[in-house]
Backbone as JSON, one array per atom type, in Angstrom:
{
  "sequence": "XXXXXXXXXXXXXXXXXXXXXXXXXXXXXXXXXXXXXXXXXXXXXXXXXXXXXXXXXXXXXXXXXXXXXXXXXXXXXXXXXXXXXXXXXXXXXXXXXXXXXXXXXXXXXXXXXXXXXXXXXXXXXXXXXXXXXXXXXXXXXXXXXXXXXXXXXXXXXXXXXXXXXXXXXXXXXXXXXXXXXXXXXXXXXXXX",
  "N": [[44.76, 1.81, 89.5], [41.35, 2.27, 88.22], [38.85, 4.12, 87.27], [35.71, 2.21, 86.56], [32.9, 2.44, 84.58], [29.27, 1.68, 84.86], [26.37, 1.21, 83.23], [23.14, 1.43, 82.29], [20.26, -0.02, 80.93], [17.03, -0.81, 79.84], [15.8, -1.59, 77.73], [16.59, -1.79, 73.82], [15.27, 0.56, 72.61], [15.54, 2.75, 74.66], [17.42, 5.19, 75.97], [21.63, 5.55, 77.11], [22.71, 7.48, 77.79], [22.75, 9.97, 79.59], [23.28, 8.4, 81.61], [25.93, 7.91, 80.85], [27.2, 10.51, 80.24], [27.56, 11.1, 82.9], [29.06, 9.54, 83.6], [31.78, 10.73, 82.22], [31.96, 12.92, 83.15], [32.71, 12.37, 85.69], [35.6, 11.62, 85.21], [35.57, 8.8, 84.31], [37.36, 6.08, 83.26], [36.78, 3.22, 81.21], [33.57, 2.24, 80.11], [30.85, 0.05, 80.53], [28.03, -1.19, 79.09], [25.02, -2.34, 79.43], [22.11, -3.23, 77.6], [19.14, -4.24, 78.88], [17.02, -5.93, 80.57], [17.41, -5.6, 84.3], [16.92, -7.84, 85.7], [17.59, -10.1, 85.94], [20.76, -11.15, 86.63], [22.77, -12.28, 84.47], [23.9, -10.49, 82.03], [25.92, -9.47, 79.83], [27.13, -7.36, 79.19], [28.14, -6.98, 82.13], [29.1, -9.41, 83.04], [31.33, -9.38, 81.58], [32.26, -6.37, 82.69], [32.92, -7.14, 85.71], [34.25, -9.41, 85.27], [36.71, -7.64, 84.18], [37.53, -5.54, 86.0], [40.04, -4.65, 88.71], [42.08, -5.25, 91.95], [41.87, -2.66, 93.48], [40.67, -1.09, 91.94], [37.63, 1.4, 91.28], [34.02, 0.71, 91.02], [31.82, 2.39, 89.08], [28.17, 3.69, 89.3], [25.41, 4.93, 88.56], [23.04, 4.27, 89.66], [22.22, 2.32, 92.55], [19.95, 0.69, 91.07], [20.61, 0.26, 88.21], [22.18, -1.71, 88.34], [21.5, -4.07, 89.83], [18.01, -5.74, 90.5], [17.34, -6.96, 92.09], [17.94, -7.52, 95.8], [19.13, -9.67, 96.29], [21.06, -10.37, 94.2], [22.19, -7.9, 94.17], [23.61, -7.85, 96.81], [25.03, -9.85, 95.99], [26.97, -9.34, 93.78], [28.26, -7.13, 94.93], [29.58, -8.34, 96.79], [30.94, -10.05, 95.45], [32.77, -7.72, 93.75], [33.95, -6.78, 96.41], [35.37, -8.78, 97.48], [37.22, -9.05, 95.35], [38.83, -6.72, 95.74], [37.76, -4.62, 94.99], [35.95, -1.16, 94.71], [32.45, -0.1, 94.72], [30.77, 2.37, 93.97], [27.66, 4.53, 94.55], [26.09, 6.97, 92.51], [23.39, 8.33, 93.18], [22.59, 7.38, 95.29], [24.12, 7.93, 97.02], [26.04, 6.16, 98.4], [29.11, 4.31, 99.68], [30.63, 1.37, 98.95], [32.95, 0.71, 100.41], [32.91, 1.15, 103.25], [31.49, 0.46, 106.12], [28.97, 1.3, 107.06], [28.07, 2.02, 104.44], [27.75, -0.12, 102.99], [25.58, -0.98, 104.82], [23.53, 0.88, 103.94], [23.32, -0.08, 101.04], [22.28, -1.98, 101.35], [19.65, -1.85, 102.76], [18.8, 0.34, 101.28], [18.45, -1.59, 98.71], [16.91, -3.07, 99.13], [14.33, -1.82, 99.86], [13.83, -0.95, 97.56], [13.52, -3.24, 96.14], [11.34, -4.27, 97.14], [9.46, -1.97, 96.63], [9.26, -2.47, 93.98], [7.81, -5.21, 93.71], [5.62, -4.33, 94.94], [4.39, -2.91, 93.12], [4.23, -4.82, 90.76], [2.29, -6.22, 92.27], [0.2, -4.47, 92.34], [-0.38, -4.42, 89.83], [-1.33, -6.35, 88.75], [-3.56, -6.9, 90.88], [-5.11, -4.93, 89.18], [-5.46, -5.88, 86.81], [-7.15, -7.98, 87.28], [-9.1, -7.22, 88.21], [-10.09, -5.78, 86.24], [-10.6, -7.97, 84.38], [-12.82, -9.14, 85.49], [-14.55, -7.46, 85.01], [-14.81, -7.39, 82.11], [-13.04, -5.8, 80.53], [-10.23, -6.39, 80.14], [-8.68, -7.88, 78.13], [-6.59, -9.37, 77.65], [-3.38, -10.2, 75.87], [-3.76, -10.22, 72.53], [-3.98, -12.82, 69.94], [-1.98, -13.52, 67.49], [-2.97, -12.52, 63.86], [-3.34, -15.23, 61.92], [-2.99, -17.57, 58.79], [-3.56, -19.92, 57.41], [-3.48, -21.3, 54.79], [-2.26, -19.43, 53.41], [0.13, -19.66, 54.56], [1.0, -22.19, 54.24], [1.24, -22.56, 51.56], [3.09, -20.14, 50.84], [5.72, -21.33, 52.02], [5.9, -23.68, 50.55], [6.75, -22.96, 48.55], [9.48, -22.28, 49.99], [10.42, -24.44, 50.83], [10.86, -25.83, 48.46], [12.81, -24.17, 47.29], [12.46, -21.95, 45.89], [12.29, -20.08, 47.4], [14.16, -18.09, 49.92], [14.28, -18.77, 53.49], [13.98, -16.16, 54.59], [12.94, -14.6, 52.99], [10.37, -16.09, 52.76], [9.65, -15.58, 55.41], [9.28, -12.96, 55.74], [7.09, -12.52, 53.74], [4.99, -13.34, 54.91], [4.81, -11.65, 57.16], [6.29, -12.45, 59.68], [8.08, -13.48, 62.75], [11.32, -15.13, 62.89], [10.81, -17.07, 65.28], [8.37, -17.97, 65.42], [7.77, -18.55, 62.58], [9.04, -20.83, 62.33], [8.8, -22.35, 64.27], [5.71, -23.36, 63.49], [6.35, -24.14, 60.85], [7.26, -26.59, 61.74], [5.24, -27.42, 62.96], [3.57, -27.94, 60.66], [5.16, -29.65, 59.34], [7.02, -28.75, 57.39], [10.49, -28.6, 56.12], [13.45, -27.96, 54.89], [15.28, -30.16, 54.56], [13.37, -31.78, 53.38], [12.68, -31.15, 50.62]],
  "CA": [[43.43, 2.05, 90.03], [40.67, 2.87, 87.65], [37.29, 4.32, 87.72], [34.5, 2.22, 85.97], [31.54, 2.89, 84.42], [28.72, 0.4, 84.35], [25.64, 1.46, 82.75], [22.16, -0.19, 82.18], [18.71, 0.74, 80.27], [15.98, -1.9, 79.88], [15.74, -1.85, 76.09], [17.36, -0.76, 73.01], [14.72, 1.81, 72.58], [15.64, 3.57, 75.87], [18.98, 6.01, 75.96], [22.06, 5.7, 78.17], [23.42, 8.78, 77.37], [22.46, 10.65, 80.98], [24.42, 7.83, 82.62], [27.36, 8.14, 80.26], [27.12, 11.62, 80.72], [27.87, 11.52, 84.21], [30.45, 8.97, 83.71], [32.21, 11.54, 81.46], [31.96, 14.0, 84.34], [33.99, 11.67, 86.69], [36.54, 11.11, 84.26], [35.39, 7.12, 84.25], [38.54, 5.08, 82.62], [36.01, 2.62, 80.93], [32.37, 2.19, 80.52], [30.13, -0.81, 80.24], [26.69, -0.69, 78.97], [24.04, -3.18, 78.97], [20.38, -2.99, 77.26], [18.32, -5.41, 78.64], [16.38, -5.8, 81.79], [18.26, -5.83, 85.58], [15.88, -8.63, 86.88], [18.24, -10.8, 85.61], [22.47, -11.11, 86.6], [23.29, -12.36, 83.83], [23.97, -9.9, 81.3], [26.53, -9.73, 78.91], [28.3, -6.19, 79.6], [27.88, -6.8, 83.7], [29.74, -10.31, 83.34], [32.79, -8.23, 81.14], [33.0, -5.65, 83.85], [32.98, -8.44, 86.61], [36.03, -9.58, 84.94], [38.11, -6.98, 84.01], [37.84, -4.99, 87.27], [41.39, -5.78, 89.39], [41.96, -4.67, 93.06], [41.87, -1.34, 93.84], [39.27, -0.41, 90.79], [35.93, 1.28, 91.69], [33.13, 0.72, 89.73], [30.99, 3.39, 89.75], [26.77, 3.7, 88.91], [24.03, 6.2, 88.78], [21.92, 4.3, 91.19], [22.09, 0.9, 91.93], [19.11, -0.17, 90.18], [20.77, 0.1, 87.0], [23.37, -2.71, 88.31], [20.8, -4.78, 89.88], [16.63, -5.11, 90.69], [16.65, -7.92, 93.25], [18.74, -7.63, 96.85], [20.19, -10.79, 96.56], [21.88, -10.2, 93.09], [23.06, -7.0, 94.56], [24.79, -7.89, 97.31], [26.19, -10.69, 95.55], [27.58, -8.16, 92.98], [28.44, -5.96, 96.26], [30.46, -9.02, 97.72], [32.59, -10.51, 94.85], [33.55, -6.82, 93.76], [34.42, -6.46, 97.59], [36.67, -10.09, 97.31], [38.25, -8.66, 94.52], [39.53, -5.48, 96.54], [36.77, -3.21, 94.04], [34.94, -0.9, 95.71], [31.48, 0.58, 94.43], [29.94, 3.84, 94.08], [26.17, 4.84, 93.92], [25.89, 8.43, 92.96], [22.11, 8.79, 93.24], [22.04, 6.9, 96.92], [25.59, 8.43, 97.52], [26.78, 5.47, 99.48], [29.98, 4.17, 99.38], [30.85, -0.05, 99.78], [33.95, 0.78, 101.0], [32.4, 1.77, 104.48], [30.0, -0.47, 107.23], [27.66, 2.59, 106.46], [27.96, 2.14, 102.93], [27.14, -1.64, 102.99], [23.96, -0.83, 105.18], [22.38, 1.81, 103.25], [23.24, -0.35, 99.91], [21.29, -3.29, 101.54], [18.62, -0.88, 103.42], [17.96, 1.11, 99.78], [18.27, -1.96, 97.59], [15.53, -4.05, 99.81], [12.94, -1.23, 99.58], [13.12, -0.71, 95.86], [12.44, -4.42, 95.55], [9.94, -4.25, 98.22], [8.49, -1.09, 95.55], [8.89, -3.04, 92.34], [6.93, -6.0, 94.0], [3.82, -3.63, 95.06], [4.19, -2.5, 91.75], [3.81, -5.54, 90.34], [1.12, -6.82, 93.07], [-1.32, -3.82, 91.93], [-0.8, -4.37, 88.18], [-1.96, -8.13, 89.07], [-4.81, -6.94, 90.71], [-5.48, -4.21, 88.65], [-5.82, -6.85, 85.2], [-7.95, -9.24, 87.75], [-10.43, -6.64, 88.26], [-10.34, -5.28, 84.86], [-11.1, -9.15, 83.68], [-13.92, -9.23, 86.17], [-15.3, -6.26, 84.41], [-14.94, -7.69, 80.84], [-12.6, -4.63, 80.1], [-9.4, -6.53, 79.46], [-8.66, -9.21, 76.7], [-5.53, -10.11, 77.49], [-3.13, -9.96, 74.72], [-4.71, -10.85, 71.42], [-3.42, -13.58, 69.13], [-0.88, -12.58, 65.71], [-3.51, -13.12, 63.01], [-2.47, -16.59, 60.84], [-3.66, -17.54, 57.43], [-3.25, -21.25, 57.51], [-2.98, -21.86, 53.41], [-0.83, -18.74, 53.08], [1.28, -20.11, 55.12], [1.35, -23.51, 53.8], [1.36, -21.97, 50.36], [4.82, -19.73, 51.09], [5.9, -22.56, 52.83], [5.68, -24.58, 49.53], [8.33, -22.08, 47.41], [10.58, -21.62, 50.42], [10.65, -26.08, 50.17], [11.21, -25.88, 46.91], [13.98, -23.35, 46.73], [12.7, -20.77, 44.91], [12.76, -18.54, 47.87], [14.71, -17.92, 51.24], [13.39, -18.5, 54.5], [14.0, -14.97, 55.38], [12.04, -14.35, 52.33], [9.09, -16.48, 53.59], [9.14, -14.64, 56.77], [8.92, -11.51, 55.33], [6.21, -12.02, 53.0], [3.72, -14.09, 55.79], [5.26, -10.91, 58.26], [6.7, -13.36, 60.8], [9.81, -13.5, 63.17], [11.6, -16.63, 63.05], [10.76, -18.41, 66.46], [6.95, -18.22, 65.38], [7.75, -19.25, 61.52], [9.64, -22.41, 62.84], [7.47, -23.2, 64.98], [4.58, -23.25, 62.69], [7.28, -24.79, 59.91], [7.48, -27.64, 62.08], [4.14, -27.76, 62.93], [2.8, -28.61, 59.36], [5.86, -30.66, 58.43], [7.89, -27.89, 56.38], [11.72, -28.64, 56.37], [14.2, -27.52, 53.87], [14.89, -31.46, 53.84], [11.91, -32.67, 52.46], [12.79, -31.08, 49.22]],
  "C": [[42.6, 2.78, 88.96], [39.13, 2.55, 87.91], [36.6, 3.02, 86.49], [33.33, 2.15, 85.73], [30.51, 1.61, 84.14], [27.37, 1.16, 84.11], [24.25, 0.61, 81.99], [20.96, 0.73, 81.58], [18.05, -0.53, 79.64], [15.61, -2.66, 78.58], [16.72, -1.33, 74.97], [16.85, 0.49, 72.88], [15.22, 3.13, 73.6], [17.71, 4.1, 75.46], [19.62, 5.94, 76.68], [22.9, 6.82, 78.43], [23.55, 9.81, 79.32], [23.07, 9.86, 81.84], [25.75, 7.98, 82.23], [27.81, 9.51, 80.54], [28.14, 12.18, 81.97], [29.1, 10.66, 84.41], [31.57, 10.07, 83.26], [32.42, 12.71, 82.8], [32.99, 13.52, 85.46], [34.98, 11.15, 86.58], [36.73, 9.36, 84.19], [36.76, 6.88, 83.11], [37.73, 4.41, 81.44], [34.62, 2.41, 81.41], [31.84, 0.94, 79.88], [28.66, -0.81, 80.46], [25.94, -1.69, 78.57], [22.78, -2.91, 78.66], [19.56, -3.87, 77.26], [18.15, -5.15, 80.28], [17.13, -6.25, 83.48], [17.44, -6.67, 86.61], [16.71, -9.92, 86.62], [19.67, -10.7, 86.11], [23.35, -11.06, 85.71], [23.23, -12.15, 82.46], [25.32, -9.55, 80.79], [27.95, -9.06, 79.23], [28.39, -6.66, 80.96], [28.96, -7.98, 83.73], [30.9, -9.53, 83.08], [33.01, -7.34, 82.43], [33.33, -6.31, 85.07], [34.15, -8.98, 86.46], [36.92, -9.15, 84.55], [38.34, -6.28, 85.34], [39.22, -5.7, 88.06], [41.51, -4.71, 90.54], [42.68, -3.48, 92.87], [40.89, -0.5, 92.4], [38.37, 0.2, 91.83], [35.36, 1.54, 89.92], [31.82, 1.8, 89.92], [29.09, 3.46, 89.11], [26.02, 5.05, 89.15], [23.03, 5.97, 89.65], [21.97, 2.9, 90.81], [21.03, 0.21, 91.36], [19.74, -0.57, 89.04], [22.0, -0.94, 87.33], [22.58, -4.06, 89.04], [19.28, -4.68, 90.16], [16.48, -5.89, 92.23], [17.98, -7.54, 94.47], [19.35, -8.63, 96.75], [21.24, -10.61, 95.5], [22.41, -8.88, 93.29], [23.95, -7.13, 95.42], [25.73, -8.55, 96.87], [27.54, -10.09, 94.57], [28.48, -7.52, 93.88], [30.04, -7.41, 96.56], [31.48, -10.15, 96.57], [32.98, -9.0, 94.25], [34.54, -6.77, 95.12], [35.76, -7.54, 97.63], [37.49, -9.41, 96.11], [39.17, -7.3, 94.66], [39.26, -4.23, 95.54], [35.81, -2.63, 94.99], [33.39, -0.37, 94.86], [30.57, 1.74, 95.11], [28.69, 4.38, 93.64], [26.17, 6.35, 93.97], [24.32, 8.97, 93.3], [21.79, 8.5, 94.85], [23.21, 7.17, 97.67], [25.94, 7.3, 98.5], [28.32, 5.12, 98.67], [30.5, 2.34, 100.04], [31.69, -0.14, 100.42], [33.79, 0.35, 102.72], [31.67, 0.55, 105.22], [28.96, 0.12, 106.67], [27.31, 2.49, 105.3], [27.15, 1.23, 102.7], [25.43, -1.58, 103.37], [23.05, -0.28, 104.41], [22.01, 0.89, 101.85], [22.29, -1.15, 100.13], [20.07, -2.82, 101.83], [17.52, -0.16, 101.99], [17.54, -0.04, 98.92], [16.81, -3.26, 98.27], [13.93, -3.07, 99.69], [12.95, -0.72, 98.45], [12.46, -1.92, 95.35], [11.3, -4.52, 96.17], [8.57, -3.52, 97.02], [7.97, -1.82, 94.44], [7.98, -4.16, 92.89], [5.48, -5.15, 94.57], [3.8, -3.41, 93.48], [3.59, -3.68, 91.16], [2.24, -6.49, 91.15], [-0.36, -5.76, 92.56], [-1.37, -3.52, 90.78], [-1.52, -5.68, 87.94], [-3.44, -7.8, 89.81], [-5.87, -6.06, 90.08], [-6.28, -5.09, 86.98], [-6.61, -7.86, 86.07], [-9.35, -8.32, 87.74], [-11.06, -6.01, 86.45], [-11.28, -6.52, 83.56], [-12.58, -9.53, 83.93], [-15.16, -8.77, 85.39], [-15.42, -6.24, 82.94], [-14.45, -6.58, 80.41], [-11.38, -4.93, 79.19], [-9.04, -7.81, 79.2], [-7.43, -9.76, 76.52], [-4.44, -10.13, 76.32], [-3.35, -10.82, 73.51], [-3.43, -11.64, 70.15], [-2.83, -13.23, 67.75], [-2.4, -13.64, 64.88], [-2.48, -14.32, 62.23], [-3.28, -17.32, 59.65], [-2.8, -18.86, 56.98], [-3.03, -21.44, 55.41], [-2.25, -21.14, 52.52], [0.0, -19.42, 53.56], [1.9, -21.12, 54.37], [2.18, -23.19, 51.55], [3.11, -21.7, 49.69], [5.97, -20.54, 51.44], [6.29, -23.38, 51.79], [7.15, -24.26, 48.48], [9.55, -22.11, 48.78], [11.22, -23.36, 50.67], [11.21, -26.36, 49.38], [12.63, -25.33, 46.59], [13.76, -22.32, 45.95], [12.92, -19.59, 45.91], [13.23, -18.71, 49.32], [13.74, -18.29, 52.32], [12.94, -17.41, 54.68], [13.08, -14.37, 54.47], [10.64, -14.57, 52.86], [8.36, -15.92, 54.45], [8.74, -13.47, 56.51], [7.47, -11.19, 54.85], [5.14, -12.69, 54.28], [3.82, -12.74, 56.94], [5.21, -12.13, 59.82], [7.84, -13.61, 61.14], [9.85, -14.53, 62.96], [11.51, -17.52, 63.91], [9.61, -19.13, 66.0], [6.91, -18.79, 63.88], [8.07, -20.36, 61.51], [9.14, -22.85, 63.2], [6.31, -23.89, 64.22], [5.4, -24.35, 61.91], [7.06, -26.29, 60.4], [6.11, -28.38, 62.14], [3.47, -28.33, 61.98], [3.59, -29.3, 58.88], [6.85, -29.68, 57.31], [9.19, -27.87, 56.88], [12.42, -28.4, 55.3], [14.55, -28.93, 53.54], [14.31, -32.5, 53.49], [11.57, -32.38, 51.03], [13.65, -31.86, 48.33]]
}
């Protein structure tokens, strides 16, 4: 039977240290830590703990947001841990899945945070409708592009004198938006 830790933060920028923390406090066995947004299931660390867990584990959290955003991808979470004879532990909403009681509150809490995050999102939607109304906001503004630089850089990185990654660098451009473009004017490494 071991404790583990599952751990979540939205970006790399953001710290999970205050959840590890508290794992560390409950002498967690193992911890799994994903950095990327919980509006999604399928995340990388969350699948790994999903499959190492073995009956009689708990998996334990800081609040279930950080294991899911939507009710349905929670219980589902909730109900193959439960088939696998794992139980889960929210320390922030103190329930426990083990329980009837537990189950309710998990479903009860995790329906009115999505309920929250959807106002949330309903008065940032009409907050940028009125703002548009009002000629205030511009929407996000287009990456400047310098059509015969491009083509230019574009020309040596054809040629071979210089890397893509070079290319990208000097035009300052990630690679979805240099490819893109690449393709766009006909620039392929075999056309040299």
């Amino acid at each position: 039977m071991a404790l583990i830790g599952y751990a979540r933060v939205s970006t790399d920028g953001q710290n999970e240290a205050r959840q590890v923390e508290a794992f560390k406090a409950l002498g967690v066995d193992k911890v799994f830590i994903d950095k990327q947004s919980g509006k999604d299931a399928a995340r990388p660390q969350l699948t790994a703990m999903r499959e190492y867990v073995r009956e009689g584990d708990t998996v334990i959290v800081t609040e279930y947001a950080r294991l899911a955003r939507s009710v349905r991808d929670l219980l589902n979470i909730v109900d193959e841990l439960s088939a696998k004879g794992v139980q889960l532990i929210s320390q922030k909403e103190d329930f426990d899945t083990s329980t009837p009681q537990g189950k309710l509150m998990l479903t009860v809490f995790a329906g009115l945070a999505e309920f929250e995050r959807e106002m949330i999102l309903e008065r940032q939607r009409e907050g940028i409708a009125i703002a548009k109304a009002e000629g205030k906001y511009k929407g996000r503004q287009p990456l400047p592009f310098d059509e015969k630089e491009f083509k230019r850089e574009c020309e040596k990185w054809v040629k071979g004198s210089q890397t893509a990654v070079d290319t990208m660098k000097r035009l300052g451009m990630k690679p979805n938006r240099f490819y893109r473009y690449a393709k766009k004017y006909g620039f392929n490494r075999g056309n040299a």
